[in-house]
C-alpha positions as CSV (number, residue, x, y, z in Angstrom):
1,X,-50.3,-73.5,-5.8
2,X,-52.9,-74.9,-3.5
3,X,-56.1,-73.6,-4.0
4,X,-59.3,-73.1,-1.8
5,X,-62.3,-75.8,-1.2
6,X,-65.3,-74.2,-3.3
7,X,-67.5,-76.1,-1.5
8,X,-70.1,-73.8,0.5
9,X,-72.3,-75.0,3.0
10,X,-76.3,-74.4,1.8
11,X,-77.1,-72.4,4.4
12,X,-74.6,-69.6,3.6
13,X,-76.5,-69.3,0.3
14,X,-79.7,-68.4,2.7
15,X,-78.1,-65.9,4.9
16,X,-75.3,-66.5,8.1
17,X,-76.1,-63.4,9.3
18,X,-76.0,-63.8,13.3
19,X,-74.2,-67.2,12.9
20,X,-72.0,-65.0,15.6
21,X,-74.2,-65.9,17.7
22,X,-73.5,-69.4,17.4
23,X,-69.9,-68.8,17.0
24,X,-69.5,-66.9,20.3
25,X,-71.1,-70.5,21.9
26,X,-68.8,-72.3,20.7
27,X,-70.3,-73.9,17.7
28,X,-69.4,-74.1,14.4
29,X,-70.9,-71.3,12.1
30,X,-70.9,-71.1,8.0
31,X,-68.7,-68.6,8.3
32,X,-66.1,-70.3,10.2
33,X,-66.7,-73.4,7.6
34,X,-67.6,-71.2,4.2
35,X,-66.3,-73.5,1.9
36,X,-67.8,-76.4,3.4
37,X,-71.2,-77.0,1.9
38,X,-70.9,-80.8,2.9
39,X,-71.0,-79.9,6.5
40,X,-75.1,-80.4,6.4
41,X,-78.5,-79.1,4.7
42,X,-80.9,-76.4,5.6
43,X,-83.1,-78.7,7.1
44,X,-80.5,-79.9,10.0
45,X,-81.7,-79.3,13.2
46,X,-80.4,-79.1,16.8
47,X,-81.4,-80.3,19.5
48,X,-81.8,-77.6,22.7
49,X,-83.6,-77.7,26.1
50,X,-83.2,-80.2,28.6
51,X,-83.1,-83.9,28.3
52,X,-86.1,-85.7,27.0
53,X,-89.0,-86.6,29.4
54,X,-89.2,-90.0,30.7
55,X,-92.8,-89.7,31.8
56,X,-95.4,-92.1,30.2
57,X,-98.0,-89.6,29.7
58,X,-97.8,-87.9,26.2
59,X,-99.5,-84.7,27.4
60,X,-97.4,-84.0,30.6
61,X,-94.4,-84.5,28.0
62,X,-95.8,-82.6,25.5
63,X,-96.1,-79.8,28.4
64,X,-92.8,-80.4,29.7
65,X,-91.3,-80.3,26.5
66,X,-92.9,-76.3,25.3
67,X,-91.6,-75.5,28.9
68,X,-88.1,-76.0,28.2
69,X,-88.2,-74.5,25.0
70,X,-89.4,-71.4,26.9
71,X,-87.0,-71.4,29.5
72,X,-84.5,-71.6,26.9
73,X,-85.6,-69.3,24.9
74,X,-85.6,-66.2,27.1
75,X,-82.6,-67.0,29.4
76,X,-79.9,-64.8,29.8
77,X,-77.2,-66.4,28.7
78,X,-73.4,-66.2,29.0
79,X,-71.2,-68.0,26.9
80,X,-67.0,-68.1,25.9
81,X,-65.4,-70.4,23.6
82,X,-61.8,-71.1,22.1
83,X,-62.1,-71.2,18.5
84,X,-59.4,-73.0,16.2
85,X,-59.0,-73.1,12.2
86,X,-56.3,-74.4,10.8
87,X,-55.8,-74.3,6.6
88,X,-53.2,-75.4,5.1
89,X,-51.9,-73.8,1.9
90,X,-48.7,-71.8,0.6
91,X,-46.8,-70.4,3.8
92,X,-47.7,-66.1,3.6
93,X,-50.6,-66.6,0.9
94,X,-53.0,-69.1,1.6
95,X,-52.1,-71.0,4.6
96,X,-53.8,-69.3,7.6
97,X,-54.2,-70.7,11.7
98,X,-57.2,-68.4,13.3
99,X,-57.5,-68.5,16.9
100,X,-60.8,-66.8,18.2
101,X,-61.9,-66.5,21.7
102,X,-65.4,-64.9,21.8
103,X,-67.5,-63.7,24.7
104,X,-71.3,-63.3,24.6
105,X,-73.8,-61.9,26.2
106,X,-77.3,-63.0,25.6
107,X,-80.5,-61.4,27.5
108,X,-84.6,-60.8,26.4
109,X,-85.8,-57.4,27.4
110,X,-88.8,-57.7,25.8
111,X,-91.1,-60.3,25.4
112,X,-90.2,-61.2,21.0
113,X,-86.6,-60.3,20.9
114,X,-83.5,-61.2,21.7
115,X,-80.4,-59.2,22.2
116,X,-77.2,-60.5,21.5
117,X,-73.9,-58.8,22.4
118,X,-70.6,-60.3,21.4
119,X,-66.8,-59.6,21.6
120,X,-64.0,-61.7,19.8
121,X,-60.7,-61.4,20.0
122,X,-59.0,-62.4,17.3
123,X,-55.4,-63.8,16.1
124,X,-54.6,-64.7,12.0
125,X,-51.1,-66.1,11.0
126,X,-50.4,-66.7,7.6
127,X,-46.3,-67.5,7.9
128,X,-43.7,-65.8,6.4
129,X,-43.6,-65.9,2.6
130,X,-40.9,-68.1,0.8
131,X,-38.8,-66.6,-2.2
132,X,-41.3,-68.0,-4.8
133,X,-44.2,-67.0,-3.0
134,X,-42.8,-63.8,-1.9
135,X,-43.1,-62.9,-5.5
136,X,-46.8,-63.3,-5.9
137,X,-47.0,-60.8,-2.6
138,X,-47.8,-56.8,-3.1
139,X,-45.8,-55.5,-5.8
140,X,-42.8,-57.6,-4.9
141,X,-42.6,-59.5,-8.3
142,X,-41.6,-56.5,-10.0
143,X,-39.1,-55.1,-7.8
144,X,-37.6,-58.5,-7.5
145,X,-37.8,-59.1,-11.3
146,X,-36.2,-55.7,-11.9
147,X,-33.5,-56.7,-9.3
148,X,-32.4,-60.0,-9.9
149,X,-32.6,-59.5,-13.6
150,X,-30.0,-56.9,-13.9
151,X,-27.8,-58.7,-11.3
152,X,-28.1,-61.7,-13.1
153,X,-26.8,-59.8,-16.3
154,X,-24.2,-58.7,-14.6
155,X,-23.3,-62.0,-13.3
156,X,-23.3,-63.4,-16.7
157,X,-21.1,-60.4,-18.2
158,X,-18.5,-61.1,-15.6
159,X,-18.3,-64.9,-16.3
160,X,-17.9,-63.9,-19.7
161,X,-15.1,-61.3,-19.4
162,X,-13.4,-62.9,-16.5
163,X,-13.3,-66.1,-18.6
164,X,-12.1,-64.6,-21.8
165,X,-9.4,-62.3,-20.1
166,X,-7.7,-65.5,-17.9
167,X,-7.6,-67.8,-20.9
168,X,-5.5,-64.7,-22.8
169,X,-3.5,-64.3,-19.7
170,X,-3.1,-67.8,-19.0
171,X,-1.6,-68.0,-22.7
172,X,0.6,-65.2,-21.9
173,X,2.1,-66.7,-19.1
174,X,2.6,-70.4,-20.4
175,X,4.1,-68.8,-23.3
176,X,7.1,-67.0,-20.4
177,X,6.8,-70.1,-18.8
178,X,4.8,-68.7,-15.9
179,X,1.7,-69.6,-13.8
180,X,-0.8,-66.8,-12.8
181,X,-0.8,-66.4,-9.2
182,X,-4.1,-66.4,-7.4
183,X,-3.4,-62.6,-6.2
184,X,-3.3,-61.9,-10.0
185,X,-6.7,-63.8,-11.0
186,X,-8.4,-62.1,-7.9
187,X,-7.3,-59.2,-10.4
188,X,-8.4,-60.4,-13.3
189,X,-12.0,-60.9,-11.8
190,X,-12.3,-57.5,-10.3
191,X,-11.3,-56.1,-13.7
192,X,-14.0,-58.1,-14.9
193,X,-16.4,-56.9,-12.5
194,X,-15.9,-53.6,-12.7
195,X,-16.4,-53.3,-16.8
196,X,-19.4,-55.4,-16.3
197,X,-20.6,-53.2,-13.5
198,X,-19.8,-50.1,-15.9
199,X,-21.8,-51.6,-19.2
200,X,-24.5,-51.4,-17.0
201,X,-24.0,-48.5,-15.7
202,X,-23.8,-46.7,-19.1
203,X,-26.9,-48.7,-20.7
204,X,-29.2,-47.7,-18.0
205,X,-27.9,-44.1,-18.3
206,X,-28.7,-44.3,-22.3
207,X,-32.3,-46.2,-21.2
208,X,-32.8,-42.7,-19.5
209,X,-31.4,-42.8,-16.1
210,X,-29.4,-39.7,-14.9
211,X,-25.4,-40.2,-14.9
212,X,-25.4,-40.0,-11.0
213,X,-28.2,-43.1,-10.8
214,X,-26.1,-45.1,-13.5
215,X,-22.9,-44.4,-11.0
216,X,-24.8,-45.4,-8.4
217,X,-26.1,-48.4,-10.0
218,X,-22.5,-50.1,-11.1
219,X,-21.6,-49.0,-7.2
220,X,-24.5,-51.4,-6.4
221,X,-23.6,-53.9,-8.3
222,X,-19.9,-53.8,-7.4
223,X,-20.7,-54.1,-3.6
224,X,-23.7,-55.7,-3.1
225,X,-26.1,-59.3,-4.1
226,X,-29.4,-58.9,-5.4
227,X,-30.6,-60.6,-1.8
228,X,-28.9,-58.1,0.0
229,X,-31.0,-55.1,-1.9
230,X,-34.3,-56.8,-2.0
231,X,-33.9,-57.7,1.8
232,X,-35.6,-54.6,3.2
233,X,-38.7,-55.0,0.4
234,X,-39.6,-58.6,1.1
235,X,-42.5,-59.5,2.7
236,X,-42.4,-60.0,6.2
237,X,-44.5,-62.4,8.4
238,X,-48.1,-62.0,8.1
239,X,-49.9,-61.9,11.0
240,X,-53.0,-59.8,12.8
241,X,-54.6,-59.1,15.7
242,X,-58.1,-57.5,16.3
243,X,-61.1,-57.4,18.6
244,X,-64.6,-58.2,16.7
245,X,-67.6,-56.5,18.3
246,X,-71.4,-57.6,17.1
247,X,-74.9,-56.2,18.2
248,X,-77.6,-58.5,17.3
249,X,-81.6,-59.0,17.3
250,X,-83.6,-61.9,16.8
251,X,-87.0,-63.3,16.9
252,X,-89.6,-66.0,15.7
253,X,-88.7,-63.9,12.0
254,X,-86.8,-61.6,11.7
255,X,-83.3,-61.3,12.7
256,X,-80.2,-58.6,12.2
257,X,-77.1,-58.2,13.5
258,X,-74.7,-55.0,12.8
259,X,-70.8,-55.0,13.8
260,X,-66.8,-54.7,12.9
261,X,-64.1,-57.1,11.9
262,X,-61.8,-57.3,14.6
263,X,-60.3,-54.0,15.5
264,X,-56.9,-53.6,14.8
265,X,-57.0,-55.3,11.8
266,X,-54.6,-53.5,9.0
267,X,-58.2,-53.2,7.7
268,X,-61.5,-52.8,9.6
269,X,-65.0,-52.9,8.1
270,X,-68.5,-52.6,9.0
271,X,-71.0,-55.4,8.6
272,X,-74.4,-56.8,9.3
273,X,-77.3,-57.9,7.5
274,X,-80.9,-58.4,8.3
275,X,-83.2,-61.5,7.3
276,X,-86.8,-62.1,8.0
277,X,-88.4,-65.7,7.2
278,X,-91.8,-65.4,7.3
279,X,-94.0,-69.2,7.0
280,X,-95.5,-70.1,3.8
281,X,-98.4,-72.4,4.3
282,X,-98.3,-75.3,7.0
283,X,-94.8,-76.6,6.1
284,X,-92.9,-74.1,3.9
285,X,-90.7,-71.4,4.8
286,X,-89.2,-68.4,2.9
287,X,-86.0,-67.0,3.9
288,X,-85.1,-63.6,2.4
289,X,-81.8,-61.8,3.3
290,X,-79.4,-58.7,2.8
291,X,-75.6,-58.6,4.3
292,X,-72.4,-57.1,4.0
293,X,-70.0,-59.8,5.6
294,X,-66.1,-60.0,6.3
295,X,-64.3,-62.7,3.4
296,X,-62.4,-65.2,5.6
297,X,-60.4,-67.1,2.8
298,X,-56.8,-65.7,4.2
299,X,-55.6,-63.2,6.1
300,X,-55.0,-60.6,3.0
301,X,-59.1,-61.0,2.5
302,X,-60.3,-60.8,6.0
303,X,-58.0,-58.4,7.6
304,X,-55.8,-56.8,4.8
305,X,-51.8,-56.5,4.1
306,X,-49.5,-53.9,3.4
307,X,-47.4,-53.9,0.6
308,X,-43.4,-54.1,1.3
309,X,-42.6,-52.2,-1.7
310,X,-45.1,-49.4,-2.5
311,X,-46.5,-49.1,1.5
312,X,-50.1,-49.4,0.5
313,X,-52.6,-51.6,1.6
314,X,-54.8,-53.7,0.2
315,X,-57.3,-56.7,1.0
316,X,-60.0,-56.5,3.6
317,X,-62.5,-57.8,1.4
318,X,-66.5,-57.8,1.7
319,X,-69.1,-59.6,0.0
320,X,-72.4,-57.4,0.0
321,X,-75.9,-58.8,-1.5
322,X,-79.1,-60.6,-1.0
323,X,-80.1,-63.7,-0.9
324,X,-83.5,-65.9,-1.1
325,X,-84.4,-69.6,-0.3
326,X,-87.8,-71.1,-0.3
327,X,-88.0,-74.2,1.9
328,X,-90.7,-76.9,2.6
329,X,-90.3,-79.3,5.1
330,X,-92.9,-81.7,7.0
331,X,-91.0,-83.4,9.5
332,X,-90.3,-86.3,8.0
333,X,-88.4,-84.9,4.9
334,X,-88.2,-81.7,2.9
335,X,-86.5,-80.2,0.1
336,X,-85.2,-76.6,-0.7
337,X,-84.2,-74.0,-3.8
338,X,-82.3,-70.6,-3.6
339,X,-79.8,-68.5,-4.8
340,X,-77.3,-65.5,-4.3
341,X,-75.4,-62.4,-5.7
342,X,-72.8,-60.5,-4.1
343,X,-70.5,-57.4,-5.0
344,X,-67.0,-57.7,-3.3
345,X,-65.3,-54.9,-2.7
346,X,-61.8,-54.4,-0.7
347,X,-59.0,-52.0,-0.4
348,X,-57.3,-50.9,-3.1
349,X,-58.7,-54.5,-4.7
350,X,-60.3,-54.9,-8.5
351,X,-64.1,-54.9,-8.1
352,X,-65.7,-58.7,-8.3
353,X,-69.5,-60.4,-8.2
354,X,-70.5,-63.2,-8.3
355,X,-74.2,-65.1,-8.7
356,X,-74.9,-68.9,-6.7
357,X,-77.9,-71.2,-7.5
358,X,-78.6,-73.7,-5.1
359,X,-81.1,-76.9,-4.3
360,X,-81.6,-80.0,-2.6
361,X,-83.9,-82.7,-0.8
362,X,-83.5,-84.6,2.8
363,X,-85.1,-87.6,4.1
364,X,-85.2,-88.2,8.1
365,X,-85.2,-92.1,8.3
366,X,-85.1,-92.2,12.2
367,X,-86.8,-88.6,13.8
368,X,-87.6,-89.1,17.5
369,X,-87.3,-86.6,20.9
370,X,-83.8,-88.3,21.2
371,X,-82.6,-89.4,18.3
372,X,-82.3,-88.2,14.2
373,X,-80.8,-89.2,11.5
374,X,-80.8,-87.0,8.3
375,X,-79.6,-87.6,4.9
376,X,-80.1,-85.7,1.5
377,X,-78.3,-84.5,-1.7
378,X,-77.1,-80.8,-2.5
379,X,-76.3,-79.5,-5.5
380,X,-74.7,-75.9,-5.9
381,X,-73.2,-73.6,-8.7
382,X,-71.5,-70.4,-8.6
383,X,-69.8,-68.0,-11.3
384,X,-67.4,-65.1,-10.5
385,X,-67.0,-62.1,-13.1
386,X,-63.1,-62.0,-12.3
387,X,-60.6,-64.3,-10.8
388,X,-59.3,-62.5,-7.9
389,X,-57.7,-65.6,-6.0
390,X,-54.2,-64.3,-6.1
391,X,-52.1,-62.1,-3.6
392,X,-50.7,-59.4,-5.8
393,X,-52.0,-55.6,-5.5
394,X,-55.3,-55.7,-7.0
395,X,-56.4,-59.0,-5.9
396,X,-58.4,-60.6,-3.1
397,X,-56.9,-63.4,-1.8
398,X,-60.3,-65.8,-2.3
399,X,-61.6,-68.3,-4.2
400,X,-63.0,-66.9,-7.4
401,X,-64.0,-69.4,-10.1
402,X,-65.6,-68.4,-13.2
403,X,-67.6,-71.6,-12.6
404,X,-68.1,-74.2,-10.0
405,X,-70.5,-76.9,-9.5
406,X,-70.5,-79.4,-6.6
407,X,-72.8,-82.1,-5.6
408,X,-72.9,-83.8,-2.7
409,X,-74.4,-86.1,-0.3
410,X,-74.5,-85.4,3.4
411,X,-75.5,-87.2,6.2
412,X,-76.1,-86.2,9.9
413,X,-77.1,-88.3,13.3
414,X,-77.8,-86.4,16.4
415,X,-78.3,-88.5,19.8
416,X,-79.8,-87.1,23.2
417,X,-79.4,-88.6,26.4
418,X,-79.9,-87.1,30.3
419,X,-76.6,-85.5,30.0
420,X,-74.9,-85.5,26.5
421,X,-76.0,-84.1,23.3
422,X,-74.0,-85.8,20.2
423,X,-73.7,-84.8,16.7
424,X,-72.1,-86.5,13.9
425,X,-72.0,-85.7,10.6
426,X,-70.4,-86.6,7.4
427,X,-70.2,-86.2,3.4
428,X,-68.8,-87.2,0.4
429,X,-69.1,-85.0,-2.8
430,X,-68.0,-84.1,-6.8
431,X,-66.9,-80.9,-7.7
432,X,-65.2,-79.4,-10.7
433,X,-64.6,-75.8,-11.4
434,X,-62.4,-73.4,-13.8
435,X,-60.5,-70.6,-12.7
436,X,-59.6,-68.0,-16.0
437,X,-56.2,-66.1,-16.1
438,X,-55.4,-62.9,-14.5
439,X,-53.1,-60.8,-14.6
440,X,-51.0,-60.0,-11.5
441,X,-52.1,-56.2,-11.3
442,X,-55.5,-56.3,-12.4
443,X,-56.1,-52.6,-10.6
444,X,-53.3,-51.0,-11.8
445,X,-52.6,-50.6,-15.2
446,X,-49.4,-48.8,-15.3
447,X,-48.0,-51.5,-12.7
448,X,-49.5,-54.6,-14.9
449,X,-47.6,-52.7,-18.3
450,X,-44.1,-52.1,-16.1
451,X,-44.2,-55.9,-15.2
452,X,-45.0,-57.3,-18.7
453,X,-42.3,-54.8,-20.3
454,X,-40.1,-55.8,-17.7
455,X,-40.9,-59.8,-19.2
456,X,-40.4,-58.9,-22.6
457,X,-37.1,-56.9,-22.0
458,X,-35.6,-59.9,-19.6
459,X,-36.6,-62.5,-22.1
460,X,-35.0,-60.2,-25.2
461,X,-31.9,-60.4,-22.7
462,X,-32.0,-63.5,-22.5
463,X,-31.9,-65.0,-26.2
464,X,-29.4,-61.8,-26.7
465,X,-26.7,-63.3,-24.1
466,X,-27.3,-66.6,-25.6
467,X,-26.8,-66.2,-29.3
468,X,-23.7,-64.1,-28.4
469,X,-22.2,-66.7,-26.5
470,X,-22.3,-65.3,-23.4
471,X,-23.8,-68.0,-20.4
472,X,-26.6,-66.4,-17.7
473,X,-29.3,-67.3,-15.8
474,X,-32.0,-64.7,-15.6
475,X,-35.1,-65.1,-13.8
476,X,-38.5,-65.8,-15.7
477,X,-40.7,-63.1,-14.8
478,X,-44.2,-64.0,-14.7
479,X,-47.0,-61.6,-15.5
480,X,-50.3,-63.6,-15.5
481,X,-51.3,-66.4,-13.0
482,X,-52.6,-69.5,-15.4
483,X,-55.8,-70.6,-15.8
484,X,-56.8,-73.4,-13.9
485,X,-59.4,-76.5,-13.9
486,X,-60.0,-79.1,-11.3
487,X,-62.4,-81.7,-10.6
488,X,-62.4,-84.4,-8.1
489,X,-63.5,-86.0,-4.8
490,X,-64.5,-83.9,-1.7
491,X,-64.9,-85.0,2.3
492,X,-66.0,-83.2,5.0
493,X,-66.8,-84.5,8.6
494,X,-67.2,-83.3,11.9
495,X,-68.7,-84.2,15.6
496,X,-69.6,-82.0,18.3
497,X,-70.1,-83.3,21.7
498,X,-71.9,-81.1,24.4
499,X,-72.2,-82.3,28.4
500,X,-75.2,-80.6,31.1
501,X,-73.0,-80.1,34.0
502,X,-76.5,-78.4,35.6
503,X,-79.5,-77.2,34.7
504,X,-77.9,-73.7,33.9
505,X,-74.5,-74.7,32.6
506,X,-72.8,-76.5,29.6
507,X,-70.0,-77.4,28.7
508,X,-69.2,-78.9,24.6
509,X,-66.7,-79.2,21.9
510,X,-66.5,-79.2,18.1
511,X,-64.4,-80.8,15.6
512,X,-64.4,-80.6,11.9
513,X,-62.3,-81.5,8.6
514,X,-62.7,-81.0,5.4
515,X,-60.5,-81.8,2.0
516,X,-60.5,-81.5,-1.6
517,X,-56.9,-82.5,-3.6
518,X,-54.0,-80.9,-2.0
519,X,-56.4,-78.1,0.1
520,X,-57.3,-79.2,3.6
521,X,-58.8,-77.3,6.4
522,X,-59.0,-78.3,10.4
523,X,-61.4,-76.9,12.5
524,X,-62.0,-76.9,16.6
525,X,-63.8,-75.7,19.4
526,X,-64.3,-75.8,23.1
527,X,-66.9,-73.5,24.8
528,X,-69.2,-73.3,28.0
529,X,-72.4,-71.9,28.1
530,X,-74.3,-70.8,31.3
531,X,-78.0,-69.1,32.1
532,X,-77.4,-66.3,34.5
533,X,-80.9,-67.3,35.8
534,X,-82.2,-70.7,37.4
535,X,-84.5,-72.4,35.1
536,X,-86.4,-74.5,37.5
């Protein structure tokens, strides 16, 4: 089973509340990239405004340069983008293609603050879920271990009857010096077939069933397949669609942002956060946050699923908590140290936390108006009370370790000319987590006992068929998903390339990848961005 990139970038740890903002222009956010920590370091910065001044005087620069910054900074601004995430994973579980298109509105009534206001449609397809994976969806894996299992008796009883009555027949008829005819072993078979059907019957009657289900039953068995009766329980195609809204507020240091998952979602939630970074000394900052925010891992975390079987639904998970960082930084380098802890909550899923701890240090070897170059090292860890990672009832659907640590080393270079804006950045990293067992219904204690009786009883089956002779194939019902430990090799990359078509309007894209073992995840934007105002 694939499994999920732990890597986070740093600045999640600090607080991505209102990275909509930056999401609805077009540019890749944390929480588009959340398990992406290579992507960059708290200190990266962007370059804004328009292009640098060619003037020989430092002053007049100076000037001109604190101009643009204020033009930019209380613009009205319109912006729409075409957002694309592709990850790939197990088709109906992990895998997930996320088309956004978000529009944004962007004004400053007053003289400190801006207002943001932001709507995203949204579109999640996870695929349709193959048999195996089917049975690690909902409550699935017991129904279909129920099903299969006693058709797979039954299959074995009629080999063994079937078998046993032609050879005595066969005998018979060499013995007249006769041949059975195939309308007579069609005969034999059903024979067998229906006292196979009947044993059934009669041992599910004395395991407590009434006499009209055990009829019932054998008629089931007689005149049906075990895909025929699971077809109307297995899980569909997942797929969503929803309209996000946001409302946010920001200035010099404080900022807060309240608003929905997309509506329409099976599952809609409320979130926001507010985080206020007020200066420590000449070079230091202190960032200080508190959030509720959507988990994006898969579509059963971000917009929730609906069991085949039972009808419920479950998912739509949040992570709500606070989070500090303290960070100095004097131009030329800087270096940071913060940490996390978040309660996750969903639908009808198991309660989780979890705790993060988070440093680093970056050097900028080339810093001038048009050009930077940064490079530093992060180092993260993170520990989750429970391992919620599956897609049965009960769990999350996101990455869960009970510990992870990564370290990596990323590198950015942003170039400014006239025109174009340039950003590319790159990483390599180590990172090596544990994952502890779980069982598949960690909510539901009745469904997790059904499912682990329903394992012992098939397996008792099983050796009992065997030992008597009798050849079947009955399906091994699994009750736990294993624990699991990786370590390895991590990349992430990316570029984004922005063109001025005026003084009021740009135009950009984004493009971003990121990999650890078999996971793998694609991201993509194109967006334009336009002041409703002239900046002269």
């Amino acid at each position: 089973m694939r499994r999920d990139n732990p890597f986070r970038d740093p600045r999640d740890a600090m607080f991505p509340a209102l990275a909509q903002a930056d999401a609805d222009a077009g540019i890749e956010t944390p929480a588009q990239r959340a398990t992406a920590p290579l992507a960059g370091l708290p200190g990266l910065r962007a370059f804004a405004g328009r292009a640098p001044s060619t003037t020989a005087d430092p002053l007049a620069s100076e000037i001109e340069g604190r101009l643009n910054a204020l033009r930019e900074k209380t613009a009205t601004r319109l912006s729409a983008a075409t957002n694309l995430r592709i990850r790939d994973g197990e088709k109906g579980l992990s895998e997930l293609t996320e088309v956004k298109a978000p529009l944004q509105l962007s004004m400053v009534p007053l003289d400190n603050g801006r207002i943001e206001l932001s709507a995203t449609p949204t579109r999640l397809d996870a695929g349709t879920p193959g048999s195996d994976a089917a049975k690690r969806f909902g409550s699935y894996a017991l129904a279909s271990g129920l099903t299969e299992s006693v058709f797979g008796a039954y299959n074995g009883l009629v080999r063994s009857y079937s078998s046993s009555a032609l050879q005595l027949r066969e005998q018979q008829a060499r013995e007249a010096g006769q041949v059975l005819t195939l309308a007579e072993r069609a005969g034999i078979v059903a024979e067998a077939r229906s006292q196979a059907a009947q044993e059934i019957g009669n041992a599910a009657v004395a395991a407590g069933l009434s006499a009209e289900q055990g009829e019932r039953l054998a008629s089931t068995l007689l005149n049906s397949t075990a895909q025929r009766v699971l077809a109307p329980y297995r899980p569909k195609s997942q797929d969503d669609t929803g309209v996000g809204l946001n409302l946010a507020y920001s200035s010099d240091s404080l900022k807060a942002d309240i608003g929905t998952t997309p509506l329409g979602f099976e599952k809609t939630n409320l979130v926001g956060g507010a985080k206020w970074t007020p200066k420590v000394g000449q070079n230091g900052n202190l960032a200080l946050g508190v959030e509720r925010r959507a988990v994006t891992d898969s579509l059963l975390a971000y917009a929730g699923a609906k069991d085949p079987v039972s009808g419920k639904t479950w998912g739509g998970v949040t992570k709500t908590g606070v989070n500090a960082q303290y960070a100095y930084d004097n131009g030329a380098a800087g270096f940071y140290v913060g940490g996390d802890y978040y309660l996750y909550r969903g639908d009808n899923v198991e309660n989780n936390h979890s705790i993060g701890l988070h440093t680093g240090a970056y050097a900028r070897p080339i810093n001038t108006p048009s050009r930077e170059l940064q490079t530093g090292v992060h180092l993260n860890w993170m520990g989750f009370d429970k391992n919620l990672s599956g897609y049965t009832l009960g769990h999350g659907g996101y990455f869960s370790p009970e510990n992870f640590v990564g370290l990596s080393f990323p590198v950015q270079y942003s170039l400014k000319s006239d025109r174009w804006d340039m950003k590319l950045r790159a990483a390599a990293g180590y990172q090596s987590f544990t994952q502890e067992r779980a069982p598949y219904f960690p909510k539901n204690k009745a469904l997790q006992n059904q499912l682990e009786q329903l394992g012992t009883a098939v397996q008792n089956l099983s050796d009992g068929l065997t030992a008597a002779g009798q050849s079947t194939t009955l399906p091994a019902i699994e009750t736990h998903y294993r624990a699991d430990s990786q370590s390895g090799m991590a990349f992430n990359g990316g570029a984004t390339l922005e063109y001025r078509l005026s003084e009021q309007t740009r135009v950009g894209g984004t493009i971003g990848h990121d990999s650890f073992g078999e996971y793998s995840e694609t991201t993509g934007s194109i967006y334009f961005k336009h002041a409703l105002e002239n900046l002269p």
